[in-house]
C-alpha positions in Angstrom: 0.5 -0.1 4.8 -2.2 2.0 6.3 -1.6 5.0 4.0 0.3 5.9 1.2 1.4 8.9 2.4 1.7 8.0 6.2 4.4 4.9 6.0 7.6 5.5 8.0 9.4 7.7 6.0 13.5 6.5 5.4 15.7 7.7 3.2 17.7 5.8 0.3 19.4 3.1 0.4 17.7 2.0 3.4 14.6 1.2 2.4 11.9 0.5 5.2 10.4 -1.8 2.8 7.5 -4.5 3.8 8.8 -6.5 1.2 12.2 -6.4 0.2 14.1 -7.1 -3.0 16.1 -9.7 -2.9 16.2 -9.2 -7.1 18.9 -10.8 -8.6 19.3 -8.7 -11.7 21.8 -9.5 -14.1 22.5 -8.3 -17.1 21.2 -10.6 -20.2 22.8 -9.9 -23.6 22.4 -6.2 -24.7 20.0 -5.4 -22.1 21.1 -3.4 -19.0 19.6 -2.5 -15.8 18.6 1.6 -15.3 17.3 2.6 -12.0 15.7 6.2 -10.4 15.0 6.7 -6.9 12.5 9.0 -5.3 10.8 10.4 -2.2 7.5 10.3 -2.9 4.0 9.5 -0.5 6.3 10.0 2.2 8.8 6.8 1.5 11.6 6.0 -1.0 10.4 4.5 -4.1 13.0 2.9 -6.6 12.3 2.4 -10.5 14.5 -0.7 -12.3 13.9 -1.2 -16.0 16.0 -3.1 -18.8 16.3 -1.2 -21.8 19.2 -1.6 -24.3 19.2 2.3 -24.7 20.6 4.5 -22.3 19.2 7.2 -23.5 15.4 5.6 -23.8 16.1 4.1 -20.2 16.5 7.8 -18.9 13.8 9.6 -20.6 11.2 6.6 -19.4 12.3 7.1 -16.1 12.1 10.6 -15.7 8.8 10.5 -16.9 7.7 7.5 -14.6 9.2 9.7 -11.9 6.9 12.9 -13.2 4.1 10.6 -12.7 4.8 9.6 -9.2 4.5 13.7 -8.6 1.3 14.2 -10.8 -0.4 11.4 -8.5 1.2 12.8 -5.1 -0.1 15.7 -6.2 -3.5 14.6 -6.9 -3.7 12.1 -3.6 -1.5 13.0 -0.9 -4.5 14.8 1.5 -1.5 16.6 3.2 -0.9 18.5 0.2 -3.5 21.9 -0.3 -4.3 21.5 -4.2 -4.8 17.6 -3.9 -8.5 16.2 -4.6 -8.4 14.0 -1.2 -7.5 17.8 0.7 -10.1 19.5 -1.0 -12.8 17.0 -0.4 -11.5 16.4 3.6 -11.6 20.8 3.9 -15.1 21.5 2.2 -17.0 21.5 4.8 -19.7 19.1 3.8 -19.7 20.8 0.5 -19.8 19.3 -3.0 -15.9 19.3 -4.5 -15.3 18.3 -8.5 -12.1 16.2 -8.7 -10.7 13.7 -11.6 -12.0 10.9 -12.5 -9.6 8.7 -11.2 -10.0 9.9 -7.8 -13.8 9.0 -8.0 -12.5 5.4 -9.4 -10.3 5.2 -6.5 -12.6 5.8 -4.2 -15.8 3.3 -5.9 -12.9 0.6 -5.0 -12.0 2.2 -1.5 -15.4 1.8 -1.0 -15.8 -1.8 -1.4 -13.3 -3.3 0.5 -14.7 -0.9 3.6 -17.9 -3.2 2.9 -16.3 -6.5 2.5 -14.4 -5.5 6.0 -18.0 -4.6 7.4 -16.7 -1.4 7.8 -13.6 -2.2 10.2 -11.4 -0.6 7.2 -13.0 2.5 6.6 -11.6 5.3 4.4 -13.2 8.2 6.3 -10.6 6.6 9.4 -8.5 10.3 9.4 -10.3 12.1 12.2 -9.2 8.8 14.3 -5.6 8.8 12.9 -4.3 12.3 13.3 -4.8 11.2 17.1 -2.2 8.3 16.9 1.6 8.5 16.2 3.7 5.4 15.2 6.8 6.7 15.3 9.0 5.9 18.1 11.2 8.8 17.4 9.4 11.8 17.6 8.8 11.1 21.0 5.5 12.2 20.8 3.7 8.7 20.8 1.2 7.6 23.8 -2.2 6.1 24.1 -4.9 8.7 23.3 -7.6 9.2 25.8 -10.3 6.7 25.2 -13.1 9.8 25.8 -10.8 11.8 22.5 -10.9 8.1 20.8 -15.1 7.7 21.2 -15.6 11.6 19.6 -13.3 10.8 16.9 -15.2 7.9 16.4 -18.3 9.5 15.6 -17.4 10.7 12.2 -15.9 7.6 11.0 -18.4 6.2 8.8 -17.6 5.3 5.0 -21.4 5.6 4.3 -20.6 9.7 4.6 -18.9 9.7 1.5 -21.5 10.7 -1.4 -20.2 10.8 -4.9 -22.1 12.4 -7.9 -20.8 11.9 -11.0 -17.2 13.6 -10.5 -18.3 15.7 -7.4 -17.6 14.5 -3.8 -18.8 15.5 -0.4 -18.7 14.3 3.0 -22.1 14.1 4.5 -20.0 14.7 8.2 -18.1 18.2 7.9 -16.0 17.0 10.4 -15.0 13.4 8.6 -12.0 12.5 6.8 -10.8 10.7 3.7 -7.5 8.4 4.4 -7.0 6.3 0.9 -3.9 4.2 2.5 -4.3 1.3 2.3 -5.2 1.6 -2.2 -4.1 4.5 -3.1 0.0 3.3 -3.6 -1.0 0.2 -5.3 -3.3 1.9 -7.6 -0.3 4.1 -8.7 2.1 1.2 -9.2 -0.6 -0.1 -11.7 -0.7 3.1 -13.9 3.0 3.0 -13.3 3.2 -0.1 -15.4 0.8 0.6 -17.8 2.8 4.2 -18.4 6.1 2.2 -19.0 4.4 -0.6 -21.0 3.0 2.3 -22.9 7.1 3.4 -23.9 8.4 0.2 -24.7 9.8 -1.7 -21.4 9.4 -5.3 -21.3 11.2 -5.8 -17.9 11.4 -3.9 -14.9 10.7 -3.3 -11.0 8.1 -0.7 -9.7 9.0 -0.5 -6.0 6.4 2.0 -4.0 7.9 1.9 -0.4 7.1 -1.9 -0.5 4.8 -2.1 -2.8 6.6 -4.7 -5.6 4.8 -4.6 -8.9 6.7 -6.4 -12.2 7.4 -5.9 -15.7 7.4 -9.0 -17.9 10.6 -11.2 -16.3 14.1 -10.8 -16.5 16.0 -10.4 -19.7 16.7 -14.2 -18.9 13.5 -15.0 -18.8 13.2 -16.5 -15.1 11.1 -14.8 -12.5 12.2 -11.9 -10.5 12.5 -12.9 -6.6 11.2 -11.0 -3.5 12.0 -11.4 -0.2 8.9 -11.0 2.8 10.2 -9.6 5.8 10.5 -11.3 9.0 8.0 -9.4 11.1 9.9 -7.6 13.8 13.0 -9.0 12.9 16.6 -6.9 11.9 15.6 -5.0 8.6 16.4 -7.1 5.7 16.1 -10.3 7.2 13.4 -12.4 5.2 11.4 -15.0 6.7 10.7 -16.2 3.1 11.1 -15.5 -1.1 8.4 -15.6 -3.6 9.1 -15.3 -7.3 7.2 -12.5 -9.2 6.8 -12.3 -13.0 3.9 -11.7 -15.5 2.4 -14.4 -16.6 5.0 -16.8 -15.8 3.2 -20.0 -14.6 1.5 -19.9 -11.2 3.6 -16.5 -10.5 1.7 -13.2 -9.7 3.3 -9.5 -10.6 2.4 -7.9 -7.7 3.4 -8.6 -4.1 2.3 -6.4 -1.6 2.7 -7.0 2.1 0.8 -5.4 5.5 2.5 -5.4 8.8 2.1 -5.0 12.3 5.8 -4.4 12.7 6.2 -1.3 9.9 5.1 1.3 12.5 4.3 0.9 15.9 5.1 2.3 19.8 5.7 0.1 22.7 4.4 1.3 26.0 3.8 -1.0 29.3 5.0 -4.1 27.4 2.2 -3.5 24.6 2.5 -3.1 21.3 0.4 -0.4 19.2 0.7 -0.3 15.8 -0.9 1.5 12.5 -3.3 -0.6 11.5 -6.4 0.9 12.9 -9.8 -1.1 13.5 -12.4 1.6 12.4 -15.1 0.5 14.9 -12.7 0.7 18.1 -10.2 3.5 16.9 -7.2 1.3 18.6 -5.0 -1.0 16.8 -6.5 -4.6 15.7 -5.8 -7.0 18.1 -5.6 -10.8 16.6 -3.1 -13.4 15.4 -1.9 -12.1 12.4 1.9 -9.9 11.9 1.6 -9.8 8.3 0.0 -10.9 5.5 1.2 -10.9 1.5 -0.7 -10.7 -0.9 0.3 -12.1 -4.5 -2.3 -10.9 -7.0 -1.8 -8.8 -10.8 -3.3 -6.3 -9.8 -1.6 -3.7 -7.4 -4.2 -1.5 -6.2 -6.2 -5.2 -5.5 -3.1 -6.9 -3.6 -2.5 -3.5 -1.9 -6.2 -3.3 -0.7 -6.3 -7.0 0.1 -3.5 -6.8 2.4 -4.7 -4.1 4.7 -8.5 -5.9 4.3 -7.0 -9.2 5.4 -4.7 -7.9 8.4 -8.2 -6.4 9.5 -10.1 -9.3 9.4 -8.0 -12.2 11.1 -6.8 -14.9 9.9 -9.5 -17.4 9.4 -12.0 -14.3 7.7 -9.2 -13.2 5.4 -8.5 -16.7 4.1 -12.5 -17.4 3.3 -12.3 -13.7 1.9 -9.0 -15.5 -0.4 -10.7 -19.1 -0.8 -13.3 -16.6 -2.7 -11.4 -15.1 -4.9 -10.7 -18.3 -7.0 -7.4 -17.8 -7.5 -6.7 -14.4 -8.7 -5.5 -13.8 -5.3 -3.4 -15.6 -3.2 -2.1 -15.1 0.7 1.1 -15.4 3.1 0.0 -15.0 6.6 2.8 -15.0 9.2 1.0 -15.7 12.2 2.1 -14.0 15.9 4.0 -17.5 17.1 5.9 -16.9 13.5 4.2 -19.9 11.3 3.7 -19.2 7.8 0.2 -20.2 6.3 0.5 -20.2 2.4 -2.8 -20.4 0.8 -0.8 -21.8 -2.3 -0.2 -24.8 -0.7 
């Protein structure tokens, strides 16, 4: 999940999900189950919360849904008025945005160091040279010369914050916050519809599973991981998500090779972008999962881990003591669960 606003854009009900629901929702007593869908960061997003008013269900969700548009407002670098455009078109230039773009980015920031700067948020003068998708016809191998230039103002050490003012020290550099930026709005997602009430629900950000509570039955909800490269919908393995349910984590949040990628002479190229080569990482990993609380953490961790291989990203896991936990599904297809 490189960037928010760059996945594979699909349209509802087929959702080209990373993981995929496999939530078995039933009803429990007076609660019911109320859904919205969106398009939104370029992807469908879907909504699920039990309420036992209609009514209540309806007016939470449209203002969930208002959310989703205040943040794709604020975010999505394709858009004129959004801080991420502003700071990427001011020329070197100083730019006052909010305060939770500036949080954003602190965190950005650290995971480009933990990843010794092989993620790297200023990555966009790189990416608008790739394209993943197989059906624009417009995908091929840029030229390794184009690559090297494009290179040269990739450096996360170019972005200078000053209290809510941000520049870019390169004119010609770029801010990509795609591998955070969904899983930081699924968290104020949550905290928004904690805020009005909901005990139980599904935030679903284009793959990007956060949870609310458990079900009305009070069992964990349960979410399938895609098989990497295999039919859409077909899960190589569940994991059960609920709030503070045992040794269960909220959020699930998986990276993959397999969500956007060409094929040319036999060779794969994919999304996921290793700053310091500006092609594709190349190692044993298809995906990884990352069970965690925290959205914008497991979304980060994901991309962070895919990056660094497998046996980097499980020290980087071994680390974290346990608020974080990993499924790695290796090239040959073996599943490596740090849980075991």
């Amino acid at each position: 999940m490189q960037y928010l606003f760059h996945k594979k854009r699909t349209y509802f009900p087929i959702l080209s999900l990373s993981v995929l629901f496999l939530l078995l929702l039933s009803g429990c007593g007076r609660q019911q189950e109320y859904t919205q869908s969106g398009f939104y960061f370029d992807t469908v997003i879907s909504l699920s919360v039990y309420d036992k008013d209609a009514d209540h269900a309806k007016e939470v969700l449209d203002g969930a849904l208002q959310l989703c548009e205040t943040y794709d407002d604020l975010l999505n670098e394709s858009k004129e008025d959004s801080d991420v455009y502003r700071i990427n078109h001011a020329q070197g230039d100083y730019t006052s945005v909010s305060s939770e773009t500036v949080s954003l980015l602190y965190t950005a920031l650290q995971y480009c160091a933990v990843s010794d700067g092989h993620l790297d948020i200023t990555i966009a003068p790189v990416k608008a040279l790739w394209s993943f998708d197989p059906d624009s016809g417009n995908s091929y191998v840029p030229a390794s010369s184009t690559i090297e230039q494009a290179l040269t103002h990739v450096d996360y050490h170019m972005v200078e914050i000053d209290g809510n003012k941000v520049r870019l020290s390169d004119p010609d550099a770029g801010i990509d916050l795609g591998f955070i930026a969904k899983g930081y709005i699924a968290d104020q997602l949550k905290a928004y519809l904690l805020s009005q009430h909901i005990e139980s629900g599904i935030i679903n950000l284009g793959g990007n599973v956060l949870t609310i509570g458990q079900k009305p039955d009070g069992s964990a909800f349960t979410v399938g991981i895609q098989e990497p490269f295999a039919k859409q919908g077909k899960s190589i393995t569940t994991v059960s998500a609920a709030d503070s349910k045992g040794d269960t984590f909220a959020s699930v949040v998986t990276t993959g090779i397999y969500e956007r990628y060409f094929e040319l002479n036999g060779e794969i190229y994919h999304h996921i972008l290793d700053a310091k080569t500006g092609y594709p990482i190349r190692n044993n990993l298809s995906s990884v999962t990352i069970l965690t609380d925290s959205s914008v953490q497991a979304d980060a961790l994901s991309t962070t881990c895919m990056i660094l291989g497998l046996d980097d990203a499980r020290e980087l896991i071994s680390s974290l003591n346990g608020e974080a936990q990993a499924i790695f599904i290796t090239s040959d297809g073996e599943i490596i669960d740090t849980r075991n």
